[in-house]
C-alpha positions in Angstrom: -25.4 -46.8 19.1 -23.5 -44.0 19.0 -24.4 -41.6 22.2 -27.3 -43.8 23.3 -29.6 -43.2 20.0 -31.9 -46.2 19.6 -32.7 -47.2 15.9 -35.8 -46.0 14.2 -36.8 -49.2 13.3 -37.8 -52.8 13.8 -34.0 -53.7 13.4 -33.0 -53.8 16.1 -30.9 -56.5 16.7 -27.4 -56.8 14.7 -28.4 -59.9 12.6 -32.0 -58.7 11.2 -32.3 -57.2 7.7 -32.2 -53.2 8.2 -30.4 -53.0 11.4 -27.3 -51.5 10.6 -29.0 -48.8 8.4 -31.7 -47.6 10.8 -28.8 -47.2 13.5 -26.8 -44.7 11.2 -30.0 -43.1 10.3 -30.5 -42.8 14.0 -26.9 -41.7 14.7 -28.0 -38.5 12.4 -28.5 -36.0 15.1 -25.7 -36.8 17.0 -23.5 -36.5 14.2 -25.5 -33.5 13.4 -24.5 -32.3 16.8 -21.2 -32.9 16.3 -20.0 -31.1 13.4 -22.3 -27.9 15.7 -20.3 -28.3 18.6 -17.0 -29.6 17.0 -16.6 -28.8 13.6 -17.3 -25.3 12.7 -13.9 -23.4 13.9 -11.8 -25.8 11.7 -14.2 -25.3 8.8 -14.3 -21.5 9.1 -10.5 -21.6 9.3 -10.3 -23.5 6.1 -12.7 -21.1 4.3 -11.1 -18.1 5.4 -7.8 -19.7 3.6 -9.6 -20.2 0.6 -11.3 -17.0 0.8 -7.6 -14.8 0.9 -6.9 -17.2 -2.3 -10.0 -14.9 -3.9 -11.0 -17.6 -6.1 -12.9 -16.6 -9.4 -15.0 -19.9 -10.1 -15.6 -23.0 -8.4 -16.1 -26.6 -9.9 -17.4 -29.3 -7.8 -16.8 -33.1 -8.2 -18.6 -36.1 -6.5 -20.1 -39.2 -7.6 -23.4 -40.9 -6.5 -24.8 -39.5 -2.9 -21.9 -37.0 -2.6 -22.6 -35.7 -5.8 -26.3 -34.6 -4.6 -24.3 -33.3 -1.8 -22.5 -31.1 -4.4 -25.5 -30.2 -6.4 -26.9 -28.8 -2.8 -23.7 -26.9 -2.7 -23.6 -25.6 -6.1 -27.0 -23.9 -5.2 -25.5 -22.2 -2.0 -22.7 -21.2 -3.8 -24.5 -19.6 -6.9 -26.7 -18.3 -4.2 -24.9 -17.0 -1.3 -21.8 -16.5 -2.8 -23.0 -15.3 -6.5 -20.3 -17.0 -7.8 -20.0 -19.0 -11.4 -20.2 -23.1 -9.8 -20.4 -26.4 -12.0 -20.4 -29.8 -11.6 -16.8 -31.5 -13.1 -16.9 -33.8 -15.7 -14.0 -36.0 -14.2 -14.2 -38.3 -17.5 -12.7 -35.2 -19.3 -9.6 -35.7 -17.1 -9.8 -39.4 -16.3 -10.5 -40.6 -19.9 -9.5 -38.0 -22.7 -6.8 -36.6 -20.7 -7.6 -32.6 -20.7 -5.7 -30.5 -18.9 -8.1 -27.9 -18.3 -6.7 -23.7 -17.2 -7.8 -23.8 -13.2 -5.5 -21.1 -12.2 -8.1 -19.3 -9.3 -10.6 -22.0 -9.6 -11.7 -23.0 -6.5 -12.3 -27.1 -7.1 -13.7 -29.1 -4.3 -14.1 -33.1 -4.1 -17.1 -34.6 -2.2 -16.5 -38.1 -1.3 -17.4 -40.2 1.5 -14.5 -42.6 1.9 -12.0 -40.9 -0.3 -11.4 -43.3 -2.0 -12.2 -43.3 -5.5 -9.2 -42.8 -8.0 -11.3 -40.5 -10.5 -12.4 -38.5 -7.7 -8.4 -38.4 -6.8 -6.8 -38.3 -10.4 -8.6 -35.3 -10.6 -8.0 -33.7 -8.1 -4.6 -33.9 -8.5 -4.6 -33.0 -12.3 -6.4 -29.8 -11.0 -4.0 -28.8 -8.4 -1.1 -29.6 -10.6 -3.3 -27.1 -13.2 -3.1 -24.4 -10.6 -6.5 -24.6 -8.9 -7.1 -24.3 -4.9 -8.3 -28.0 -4.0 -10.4 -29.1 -1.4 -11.6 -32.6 -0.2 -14.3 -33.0 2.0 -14.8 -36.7 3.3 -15.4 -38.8 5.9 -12.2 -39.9 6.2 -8.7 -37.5 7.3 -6.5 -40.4 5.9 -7.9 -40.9 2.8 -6.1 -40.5 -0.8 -8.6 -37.5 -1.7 -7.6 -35.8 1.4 -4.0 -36.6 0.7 -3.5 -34.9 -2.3 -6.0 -32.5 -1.8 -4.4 -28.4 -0.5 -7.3 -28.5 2.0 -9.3 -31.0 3.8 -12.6 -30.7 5.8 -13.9 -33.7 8.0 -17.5 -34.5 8.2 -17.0 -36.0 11.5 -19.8 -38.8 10.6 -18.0 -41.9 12.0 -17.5 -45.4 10.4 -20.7 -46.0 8.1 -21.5 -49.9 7.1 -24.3 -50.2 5.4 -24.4 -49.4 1.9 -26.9 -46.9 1.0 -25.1 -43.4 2.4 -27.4 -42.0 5.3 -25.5 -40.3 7.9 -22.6 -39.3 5.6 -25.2 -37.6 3.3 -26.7 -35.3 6.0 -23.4 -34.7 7.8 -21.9 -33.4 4.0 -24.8 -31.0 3.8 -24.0 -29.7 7.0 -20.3 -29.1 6.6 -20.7 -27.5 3.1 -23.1 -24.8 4.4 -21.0 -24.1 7.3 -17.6 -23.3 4.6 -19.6 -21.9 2.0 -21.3 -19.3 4.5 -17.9 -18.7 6.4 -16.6 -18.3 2.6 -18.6 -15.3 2.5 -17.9 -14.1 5.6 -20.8 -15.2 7.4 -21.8 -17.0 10.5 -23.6 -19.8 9.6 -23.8 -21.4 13.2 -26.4 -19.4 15.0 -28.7 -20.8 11.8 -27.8 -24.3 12.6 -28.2 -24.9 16.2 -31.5 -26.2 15.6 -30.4 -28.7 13.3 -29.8 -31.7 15.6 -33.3 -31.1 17.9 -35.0 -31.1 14.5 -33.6 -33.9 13.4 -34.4 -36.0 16.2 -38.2 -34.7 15.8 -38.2 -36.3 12.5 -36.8 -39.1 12.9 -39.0 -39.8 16.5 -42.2 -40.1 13.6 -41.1 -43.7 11.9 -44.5 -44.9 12.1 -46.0 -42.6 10.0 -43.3 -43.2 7.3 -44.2 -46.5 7.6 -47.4 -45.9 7.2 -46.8 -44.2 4.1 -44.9 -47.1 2.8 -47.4 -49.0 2.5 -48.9 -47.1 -0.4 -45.8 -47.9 -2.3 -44.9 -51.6 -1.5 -45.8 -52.5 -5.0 -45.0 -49.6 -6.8 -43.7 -50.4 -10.4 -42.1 -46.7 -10.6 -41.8 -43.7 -8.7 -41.1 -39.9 -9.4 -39.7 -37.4 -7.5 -39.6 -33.5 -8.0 -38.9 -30.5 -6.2 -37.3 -27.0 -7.1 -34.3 -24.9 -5.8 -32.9 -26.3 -2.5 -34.9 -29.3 -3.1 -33.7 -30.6 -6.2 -31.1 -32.4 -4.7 -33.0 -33.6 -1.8 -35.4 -35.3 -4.7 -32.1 -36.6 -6.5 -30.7 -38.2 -3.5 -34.3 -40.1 -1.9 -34.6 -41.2 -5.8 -31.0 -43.0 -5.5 -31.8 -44.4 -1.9 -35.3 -45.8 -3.6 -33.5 -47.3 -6.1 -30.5 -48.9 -4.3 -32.3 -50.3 -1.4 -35.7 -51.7 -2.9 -35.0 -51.2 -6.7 -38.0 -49.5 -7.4 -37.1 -47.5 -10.5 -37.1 -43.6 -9.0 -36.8 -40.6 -11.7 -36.2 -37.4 -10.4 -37.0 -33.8 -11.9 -36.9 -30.6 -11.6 -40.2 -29.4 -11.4 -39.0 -26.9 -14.3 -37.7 -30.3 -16.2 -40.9 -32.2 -15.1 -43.1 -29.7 -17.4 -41.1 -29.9 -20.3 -41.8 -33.3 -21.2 -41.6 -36.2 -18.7 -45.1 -34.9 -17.1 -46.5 -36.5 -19.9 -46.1 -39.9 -18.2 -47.8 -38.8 -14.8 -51.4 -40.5 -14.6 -54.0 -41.3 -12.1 -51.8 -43.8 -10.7 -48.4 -42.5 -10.9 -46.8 -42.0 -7.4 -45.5 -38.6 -7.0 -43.3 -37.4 -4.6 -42.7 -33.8 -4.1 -40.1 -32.0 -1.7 -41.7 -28.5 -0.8 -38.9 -26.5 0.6 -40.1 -23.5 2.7 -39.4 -20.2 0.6 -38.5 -19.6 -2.8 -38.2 -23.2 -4.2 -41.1 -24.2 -2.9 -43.0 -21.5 -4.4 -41.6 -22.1 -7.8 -42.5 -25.4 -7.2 -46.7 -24.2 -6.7 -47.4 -24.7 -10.6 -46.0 -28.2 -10.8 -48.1 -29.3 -8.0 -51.3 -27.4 -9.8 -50.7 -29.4 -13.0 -49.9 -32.7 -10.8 -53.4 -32.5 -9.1 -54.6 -31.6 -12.4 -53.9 -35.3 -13.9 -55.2 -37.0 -10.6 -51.4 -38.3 -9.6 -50.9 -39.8 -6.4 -49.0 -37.0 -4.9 -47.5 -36.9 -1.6 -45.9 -34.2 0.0 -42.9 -33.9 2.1 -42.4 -30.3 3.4 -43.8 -27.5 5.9 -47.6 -28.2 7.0 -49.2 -25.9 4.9 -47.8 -27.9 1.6 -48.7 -31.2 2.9 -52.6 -30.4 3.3 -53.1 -29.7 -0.3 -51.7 -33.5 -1.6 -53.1 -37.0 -0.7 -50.6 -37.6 1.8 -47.6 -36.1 3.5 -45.1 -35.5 5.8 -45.2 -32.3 7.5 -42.0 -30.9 8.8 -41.1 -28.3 11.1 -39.2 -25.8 9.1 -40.6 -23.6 10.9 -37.9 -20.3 11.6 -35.3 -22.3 9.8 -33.3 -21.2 6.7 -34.4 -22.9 3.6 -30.6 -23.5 2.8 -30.6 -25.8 5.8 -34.1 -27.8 5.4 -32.4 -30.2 2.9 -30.7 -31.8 5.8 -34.4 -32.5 7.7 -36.5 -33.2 3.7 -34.0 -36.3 3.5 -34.4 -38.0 6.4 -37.9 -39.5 6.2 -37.3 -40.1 2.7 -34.1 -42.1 4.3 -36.6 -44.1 5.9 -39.3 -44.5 3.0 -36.6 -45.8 1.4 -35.9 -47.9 4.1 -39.3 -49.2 5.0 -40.2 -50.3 1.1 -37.6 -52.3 1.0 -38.2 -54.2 4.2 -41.7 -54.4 2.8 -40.3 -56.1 0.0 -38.6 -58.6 1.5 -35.0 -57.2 0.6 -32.3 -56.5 2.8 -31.0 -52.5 2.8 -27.9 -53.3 4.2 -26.4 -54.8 1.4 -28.2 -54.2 -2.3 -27.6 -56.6 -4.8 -24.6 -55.3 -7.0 -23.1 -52.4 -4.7 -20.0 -52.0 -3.3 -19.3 -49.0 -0.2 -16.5 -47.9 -2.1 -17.6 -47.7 -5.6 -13.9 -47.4 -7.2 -14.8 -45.3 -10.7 -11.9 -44.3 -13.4 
């Protein structure tokens, strides 16, 4: 365990279903900790490159968990920053071979191991463009980071099991460290909290496991938030679905009105992420019209949020940034995720069908 943090689970032992995920969940505030007390001059360096570059736009690329990781980022950037962001279409590149004009684009890759050639190709097809490229991974060595102008290193340490835990939380934190230096801020003084907090959360496994319960033999699930949220609700939809294969949909709350609410019931599990501040209130008339059709909602956000639902889990945001809670909403929904599955008898260590290194083209 890496500096002496027990699991937050039953696995315990190396050979039980589970263990090697609820040890890298439990790793989280260390690696947390790390990036805090390790990271943050080598990031601000990098940003303040980029910065003198003035870049005009920036495009973001990622696939699966890193890609909620750049959706997260997209919203600091439009936010922060106020500048135009999107998400890349890397089959554009990949498949129909366009050669977009990137000349002061700012394009950064999100990958965990660095290793996907689509994630790659296009990266290099946008530096050849003219763009100012930047890979951020879990790994220094990698191809990304080799053909990428720039690199950041999450710092996260090897990661085995399949579903993406401490990478996801340790992306978070590295991308609002650069995209706050990118504006010339100090994002650390924000953050310190971060790794207590962390450890808080995580210390409460029984009453996610307690909540699993409710969902053991759930046939579908849905998850919503708004702003900072949304990819907080992306991301525990993904985990649901590659560790226990309950089929997770996740909204926007905006989305979930114009249309899919329709399929909410009496017995439809909701899940909804209630960040502290402005997403969270956008998020208030969802949640009206969810109680309003009797769903089984459960809320994951600061207390007041979570005594309004059927169930919750409160956490202490309390003082802290809304751009940062996405790095605490995640983690019990980490081990929701994780404690379904073990209710169901599958192991989420290794899902059916999944490789760590998913290599897309």
């Amino acid at each position: 365990m890496t500096d002496g943090t027990a699991p937050p689970g039953p696995a315990r032992g190396a050979d039980r279903a589970g263990a090697i995920m609820a040890a890298e969940m439990a790793e989280q505030p260390a690696v947390l900790r790390r990036i805090v007390e390790r990271a943050v001059p080598e990031i601000t360096a990098t940003a303040r490159a980029v910065a003198a570059r003035r870049p005009r736009f920036v495009l973001l690329s990622a696939r699966g968990t890193s890609d909620h990781a750049a959706l997260y980022a997209k919203y600091l950037i439009e936010v922060e920053l106020g500048l135009p962001c999107g998400l890349a279409s890397m089959s554009t590149i990949t498949a129909y071979g366009a050669r977009p004009q990137l000349a002061d684009v700012l394009v950064v890759a999100v990958s965990q191991s660095g290793g996907s050639p689509d994630l790659t190709a296009t990266t290099q097809a946008a530096r050849e463009a003219g763009a100012i490229t930047l890979a951020l991974t879990n790994n220094p060595d990698s191809p990304l980071a080799e053909v990428a102008e720039f690199h950041i290193d999450i710092l996260a340490g090897p990661e085995r099991a399949l579903p993406a835990t401490k990478t996801y939380t340790a992306e978070l934190l590295a991308l609002y460290f650069f995209v706050t230096a990118l504006g010339g801020q100090d994002g650390l003084p924000a953050a310190r909290a971060l790794p207590e907090l962390a450890e808080r959360v995580l210390a409460r496994g029984e009453e996610v496991r307690d909540l699993a319960g409710r969902y053991r033999f759930a046939e579908r699930m849905v998850i919503t938030s708004r702003g900072y949220g949304y990819p907080t609700a992306k991301e525990a939809a993904l985990k649901l679905m590659e560790t226990s294969y309950v089929p997770a949909l996740s909204y926007s709350g905006a989305d979930l009105l114009h249309g899919p609410l329709a399929m909410v019931d009496n017995i439809s599990p909701v899940i909804a992420i209630v960040t502290e501040g402005r997403g969270g209130q956008a998020l208030q008339p969802v949640l009206d019209r969810l109680r309003s059709r009797g769903a089984d909602l459960v809320v994951v956000g600061p207390e007041s949020a979570t005594r309004s639902a059927s169930g919750g889990f409160a956490l202490p945001t309390q003082h802290l940034q809304e751009a940062l809670q996405p790095v605490l909403e995640i983690l019990p929904l980490q081990r929701l995720a994780y404690e379904i599955a073990i209710a169901r008898g599958q192991n989420p260590d290794s899902p059916r069908a999944i490789a760590k290194i998913t290599e897309t083209r």
